[in-house]
C-alpha positions in Angstrom: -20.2 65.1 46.7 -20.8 62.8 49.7 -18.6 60.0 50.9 -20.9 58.1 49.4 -20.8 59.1 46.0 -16.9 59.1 45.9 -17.0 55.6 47.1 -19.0 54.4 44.0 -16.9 56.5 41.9 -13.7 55.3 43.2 -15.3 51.4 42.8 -16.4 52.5 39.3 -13.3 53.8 38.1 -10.9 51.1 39.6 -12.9 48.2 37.6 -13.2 50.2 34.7 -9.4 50.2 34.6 -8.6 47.2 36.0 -11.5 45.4 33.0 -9.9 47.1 30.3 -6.2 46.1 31.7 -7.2 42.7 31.5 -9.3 42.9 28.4 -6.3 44.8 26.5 -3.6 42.4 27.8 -5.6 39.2 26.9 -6.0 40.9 23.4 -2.2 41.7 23.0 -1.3 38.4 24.6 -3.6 36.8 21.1 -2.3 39.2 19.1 1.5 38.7 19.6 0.6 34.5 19.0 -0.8 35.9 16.0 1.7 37.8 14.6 4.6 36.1 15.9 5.8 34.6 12.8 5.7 37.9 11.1 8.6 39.0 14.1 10.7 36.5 13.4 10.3 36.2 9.8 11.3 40.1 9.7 14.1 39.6 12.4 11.8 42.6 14.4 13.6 43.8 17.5 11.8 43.5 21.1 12.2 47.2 20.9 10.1 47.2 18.0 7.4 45.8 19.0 7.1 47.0 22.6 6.5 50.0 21.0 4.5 48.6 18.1 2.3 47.1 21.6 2.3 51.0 23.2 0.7 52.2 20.4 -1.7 49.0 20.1 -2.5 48.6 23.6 -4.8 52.4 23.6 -5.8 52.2 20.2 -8.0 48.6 21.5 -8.8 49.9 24.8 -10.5 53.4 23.3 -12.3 51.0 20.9 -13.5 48.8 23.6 -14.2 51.9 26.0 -18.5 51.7 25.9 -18.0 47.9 26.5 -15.8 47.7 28.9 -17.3 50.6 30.9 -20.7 48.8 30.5 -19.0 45.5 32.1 -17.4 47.7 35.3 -20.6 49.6 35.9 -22.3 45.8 36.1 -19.9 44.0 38.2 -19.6 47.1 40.7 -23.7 47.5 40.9 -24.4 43.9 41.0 -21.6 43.6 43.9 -23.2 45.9 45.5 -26.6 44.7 45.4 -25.6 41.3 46.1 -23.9 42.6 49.3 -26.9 44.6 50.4 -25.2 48.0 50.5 -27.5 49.5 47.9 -30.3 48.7 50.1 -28.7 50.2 52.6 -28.4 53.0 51.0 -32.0 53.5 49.2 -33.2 52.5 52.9 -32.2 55.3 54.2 -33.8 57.8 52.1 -31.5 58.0 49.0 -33.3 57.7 45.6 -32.6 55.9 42.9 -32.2 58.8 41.0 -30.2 60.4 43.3 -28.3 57.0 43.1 -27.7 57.5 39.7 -25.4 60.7 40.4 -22.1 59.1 40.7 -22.7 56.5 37.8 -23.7 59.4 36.1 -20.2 61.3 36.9 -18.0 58.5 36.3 -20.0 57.5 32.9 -19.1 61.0 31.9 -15.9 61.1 33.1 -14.9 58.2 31.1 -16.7 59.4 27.8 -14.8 62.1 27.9 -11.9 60.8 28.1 -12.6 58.5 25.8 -13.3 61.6 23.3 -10.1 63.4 24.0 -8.2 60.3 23.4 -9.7 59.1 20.4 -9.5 62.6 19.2 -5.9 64.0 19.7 -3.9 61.1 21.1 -4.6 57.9 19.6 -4.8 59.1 16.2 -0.8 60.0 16.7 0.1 56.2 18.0 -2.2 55.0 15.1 0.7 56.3 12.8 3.0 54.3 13.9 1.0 51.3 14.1 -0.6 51.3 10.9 2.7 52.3 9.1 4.1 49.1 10.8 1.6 46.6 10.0 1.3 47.8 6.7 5.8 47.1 7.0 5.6 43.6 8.4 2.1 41.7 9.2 1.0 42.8 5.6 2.4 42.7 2.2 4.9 45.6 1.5 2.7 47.9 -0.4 3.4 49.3 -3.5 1.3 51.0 -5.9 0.9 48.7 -9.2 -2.5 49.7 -10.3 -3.1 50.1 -14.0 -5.6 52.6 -15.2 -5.7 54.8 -12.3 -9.0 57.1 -12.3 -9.0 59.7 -10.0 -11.3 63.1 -9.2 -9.1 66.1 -8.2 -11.9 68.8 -8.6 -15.6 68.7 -8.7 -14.8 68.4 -12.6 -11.6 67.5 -13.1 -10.3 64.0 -13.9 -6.6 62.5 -13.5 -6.1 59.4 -15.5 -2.6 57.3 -15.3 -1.8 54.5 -17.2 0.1 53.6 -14.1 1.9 55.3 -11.4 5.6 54.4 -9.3 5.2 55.6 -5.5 8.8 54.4 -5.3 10.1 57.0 -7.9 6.6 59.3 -7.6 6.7 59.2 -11.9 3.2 58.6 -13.5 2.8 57.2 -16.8 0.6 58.0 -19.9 -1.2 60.4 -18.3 -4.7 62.7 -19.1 -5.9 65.3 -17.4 -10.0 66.3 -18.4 -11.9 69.3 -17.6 -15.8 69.3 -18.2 -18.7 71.8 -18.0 -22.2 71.1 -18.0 -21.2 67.3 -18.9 -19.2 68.6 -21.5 -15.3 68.3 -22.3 -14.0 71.6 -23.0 -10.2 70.8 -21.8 -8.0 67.1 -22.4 -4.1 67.3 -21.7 -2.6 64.4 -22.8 1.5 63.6 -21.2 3.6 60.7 -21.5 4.7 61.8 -17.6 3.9 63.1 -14.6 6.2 63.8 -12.3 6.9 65.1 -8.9 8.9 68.2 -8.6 10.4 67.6 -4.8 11.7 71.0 -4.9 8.8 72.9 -5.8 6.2 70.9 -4.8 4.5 70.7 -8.0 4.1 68.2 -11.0 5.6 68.6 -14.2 3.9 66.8 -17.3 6.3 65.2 -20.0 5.7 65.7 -23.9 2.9 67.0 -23.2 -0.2 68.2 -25.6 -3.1 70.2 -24.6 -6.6 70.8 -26.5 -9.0 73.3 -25.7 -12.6 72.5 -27.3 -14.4 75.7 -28.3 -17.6 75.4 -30.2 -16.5 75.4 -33.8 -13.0 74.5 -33.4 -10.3 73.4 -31.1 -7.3 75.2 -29.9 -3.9 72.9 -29.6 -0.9 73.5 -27.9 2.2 71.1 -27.5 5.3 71.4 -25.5 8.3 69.0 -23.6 7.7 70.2 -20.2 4.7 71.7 -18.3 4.4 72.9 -14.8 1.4 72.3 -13.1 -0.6 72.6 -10.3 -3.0 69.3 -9.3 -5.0 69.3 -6.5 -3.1 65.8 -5.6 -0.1 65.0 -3.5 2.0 61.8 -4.0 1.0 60.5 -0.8 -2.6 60.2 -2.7 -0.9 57.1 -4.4 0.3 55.4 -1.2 -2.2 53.1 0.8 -4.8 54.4 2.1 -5.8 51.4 4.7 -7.4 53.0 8.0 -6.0 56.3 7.3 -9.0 57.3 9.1 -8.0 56.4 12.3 -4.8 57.9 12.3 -6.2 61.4 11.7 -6.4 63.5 14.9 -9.7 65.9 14.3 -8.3 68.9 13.0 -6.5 66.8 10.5 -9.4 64.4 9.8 -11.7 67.8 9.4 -8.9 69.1 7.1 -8.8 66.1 5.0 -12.5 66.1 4.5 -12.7 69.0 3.2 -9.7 68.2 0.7 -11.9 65.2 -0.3 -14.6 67.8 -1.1 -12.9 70.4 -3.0 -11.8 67.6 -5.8 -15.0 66.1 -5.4 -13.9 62.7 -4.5 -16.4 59.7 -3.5 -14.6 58.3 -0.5 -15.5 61.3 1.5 -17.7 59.2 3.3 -15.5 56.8 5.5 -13.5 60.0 6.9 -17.5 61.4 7.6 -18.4 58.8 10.0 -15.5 58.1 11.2 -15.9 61.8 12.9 -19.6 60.7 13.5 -18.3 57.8 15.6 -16.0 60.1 17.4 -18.6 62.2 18.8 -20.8 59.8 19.2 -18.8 57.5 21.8 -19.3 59.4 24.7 -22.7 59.4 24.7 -22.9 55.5 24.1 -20.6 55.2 27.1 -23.6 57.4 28.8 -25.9 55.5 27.9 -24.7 51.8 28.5 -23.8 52.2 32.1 -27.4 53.9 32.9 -29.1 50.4 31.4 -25.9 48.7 33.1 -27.0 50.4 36.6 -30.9 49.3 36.0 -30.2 45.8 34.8 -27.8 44.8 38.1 -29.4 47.4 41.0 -31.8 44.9 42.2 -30.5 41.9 44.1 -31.5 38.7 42.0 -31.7 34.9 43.7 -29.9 33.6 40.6 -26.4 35.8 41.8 -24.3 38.1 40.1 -23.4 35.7 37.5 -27.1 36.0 36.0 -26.7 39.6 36.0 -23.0 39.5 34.4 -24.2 37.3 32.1 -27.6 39.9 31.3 -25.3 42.4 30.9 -23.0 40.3 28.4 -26.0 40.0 26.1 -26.9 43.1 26.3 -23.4 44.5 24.9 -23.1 42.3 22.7 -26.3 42.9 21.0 -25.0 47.1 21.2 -21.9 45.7 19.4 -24.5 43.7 16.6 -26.2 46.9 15.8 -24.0 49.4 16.0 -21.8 47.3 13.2 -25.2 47.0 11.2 -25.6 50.5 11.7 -22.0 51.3 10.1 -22.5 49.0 7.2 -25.7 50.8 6.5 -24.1 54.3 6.2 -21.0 53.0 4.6 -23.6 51.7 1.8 -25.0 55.0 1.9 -28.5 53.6 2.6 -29.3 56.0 6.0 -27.7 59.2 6.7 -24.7 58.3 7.7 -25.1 60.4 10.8 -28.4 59.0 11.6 -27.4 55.5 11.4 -24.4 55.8 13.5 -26.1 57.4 16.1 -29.1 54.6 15.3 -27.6 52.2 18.1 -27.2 55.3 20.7 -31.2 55.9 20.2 -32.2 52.6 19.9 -30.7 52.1 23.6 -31.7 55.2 25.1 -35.5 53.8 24.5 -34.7 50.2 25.8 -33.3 52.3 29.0 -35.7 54.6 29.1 -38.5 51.7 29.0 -36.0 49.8 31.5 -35.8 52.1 34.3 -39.8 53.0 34.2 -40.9 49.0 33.9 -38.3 47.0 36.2 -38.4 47.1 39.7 -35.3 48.7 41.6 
C-alpha cells in the first residue's frame, strides 16, 4: 500500500471509531435515563450496571456497524473533497477506481470484524444482558401458561395443563404420537417431572394406550422414565435468545428445533442470515457512501452529510421491511434479508456509472 492509501485508511478507521463512540455513548447516556428508575427501584449496585453497560455498549455498536461505517466513510470523503485533496490526488493520475482501494480495505476490514464479533463475542455479553433485563427492567418471568402445546418430534406432541419453571414439575400431562395423521400412541400422567440427577423426566400415575387396528393395548403404572426431546430450559423465556447464541450454538439449536419439528425455527434462521449478511452491507454502504461525497458540492459537506443521512435511513426502512417479510414467511427468508443488500448494490452500481466524480 502507498502512503496514500494508509492515510485514508487511518482517516477511515479513526471516524469510524470515534462515530460509533459517540453514537454508543449518546445511546447508553438515554438508555440509563430510561431505565434509571428500574436501578433504584431494585437497589442495583453501580457494579451492576457498569457491567450491565459493558455488555450493552458492543451489542449497539455491532448493531449500528453498516450505519455508522456509512456515516465515517461520508464525513472522511466529503472532508476530503471539500479540502481539495481528492483532486489532488485524481489529478495526478490516480483513478477513481484505484481510489476506491483503501475504502475498499477498510469497508472490509470493518465487516469483518463486525462478523467475528457478532458471531463469537457478542453473543457471550448478550447472556448477561438479556438475563438482566429480563431480572430488572422487565417483569420477573415465570412460566404461568395454561395449556401448553408443544412439538418435540416431527410427530410427537407434549401437552401440559400447566408447567412450574420454579420447581421444573408439569401438570396433567399427554404425550401423542401420530403416523400418517393417525394416533397410534396417547400417554396420559398427572406429572412430569425433572429428574436433576439423571437428566430425564419421569411421568406420575401414568397410563399409556397403544392403538392397533382392531384394538388397543393399555398399560398403567406410578412412575415412568422417559426420554423427551425437551429440556426445562424449553419452559423459561425465550425473549431474544437469538442473539445470545454464538454460531456454533445458534447452528446447534437449529437443528434441535428441527429434529422435534418445531415452527419457531425460523427466527434462529435469519437471525444467522443477518449474520452473514452484515459484512457485505457494510461493503456495500461505504462504496455508495464514497460516490455520494467524492465530488466537491457548492452546497458544503453538510448537503452531502445530510444525502448520506437519507440514504441510511432509507437502508434502515427496507432492511426492517425486509425482516418482517421473512419473519411472515412471505419471501424466502434468505432472499429477503439479503433483499436490502441487492437493492443497494443496483442503486450503487447505477450511482458510480451515472454521477460525475
Amino acid at each position: 500500500m502507498k502512503k496514500i492509501d494508509i492515510y485514508i485508511l487511518k482517516k477511515l478507521l479513526s471516524t469510524f471509531v470515534f462515530v460509533v463512540v459517540v453514537l454508543v455513548t449518546i445511546i447508553c447516556a438515554i438508555d440509563y435515563t430510561d431505565k434509571n428508575d428500574n436501578f433504584m427501584r431494585y437497589d442495583i449496585s453501580g457494579d451492576l450496571i457498569l457491567q450491565y453497560y459493558y455488555s450493552f455498549a458492543p451489542y449497539f455498536a455491532s448493531l449500528l456497524t453498516p450505519i455508522t461505517a456509512f456515516i465515517a466513510t461520508v464525513l472522511v470523503t466529503s472532508k476530503l473533497a471539500a479540502q481539495t485533496e481528492l483532486i489532488a490526488i485524481l489529478s495526478s493520475g490516480v483513478s477513481f477506481r484505484r481510489l476506491m482501494r483503501p475504502f475498499f480495505v477498510a469497508a472490509s476490514l470493518i465487516g469483518l470484524m463486525s462478523f467475528y464479533l457478532n458471531g463469537y463475542v457478542i453473543p457471550d455479553g448478550n447472556k448477561f444482558r438479556v438475563d438482566f433485563e429480563l431480572n430488572y427492567i422487565k417483569k420477573p418471568y415465570h412460566n404461568s401458561d395454561r395449556n401448553i402445546h408443544i412439538k418435540i418430534a416431527p410427530n410427537d406432541y407434549l401437552y401440559l395443563n400447566r408447567y412450574t419453571t420454579r420447581t421444573n414439575i408439569g401438570h396433567v400431562v399427554t404425550l401423542e404420537r401420530f403416523e400418517n395423521y393417525e394416533m397410534i400412541e396417547k400417554i396420559t400422567a398427572r406429572r412430569l417431572l425433572w429428574d436433576t440427577a439423571l437428566h430425564s423426566w419421569r411421568l406420575d400415575h401414568w397410563q399409556k394406550r397403544t392403538l392397533m387396528d382392531d384394538h388397543e393395548i393399555v398399560e398403567e403404572g406410578e412412575s415412568l422414565d422417559t426420554l423427551l426431546n425437551v429440556r426445562p430450559t424449553d419452559f423459561e423465556n425465550q425473549d431474544k435468545l437469538e442473539t445470545t447464541l454464538t454460531m456454533s450454538e445458534l447452528q446447534d439449536h437449529i437443528d434441535l428445533q428441527l429434529s422435534r419439528g418445531a415452527d419457531d425455527v425460523m427466527v434462529y434462521r435469519i437471525e444467522r442470515y443477518i449474520r452473514y449478511m452484515q459484512p457485505f452491507t457494510v461493503v456495500i454502504l461505504c462504496f455508495i457512501a464514497l460516490i455520494v461525497s467524492a465530488r466537491k458540492s457548492r452546497r458544503g459537506t453538510g448537503f452531502q452529510i445530510a444525502l448520506g443521512f437519507m440514504i441510511a435511513f432509507s437502508f434502515v426502512i427496507l432492511f426492517v421491511f425486509a425482516q418482517a417479510l421473512a419473519a411472515a414467511g412471505s419471501f424466502h427468508p434468505m432472499l429477503a434479508i439479503w433483499m436490502p443488500n441487492i437493492f443497494f448494490s443496483g442503486v450503487g452500481i447505477l450511482m458510480y456509472n451515472t454521477i460525475p466524480r
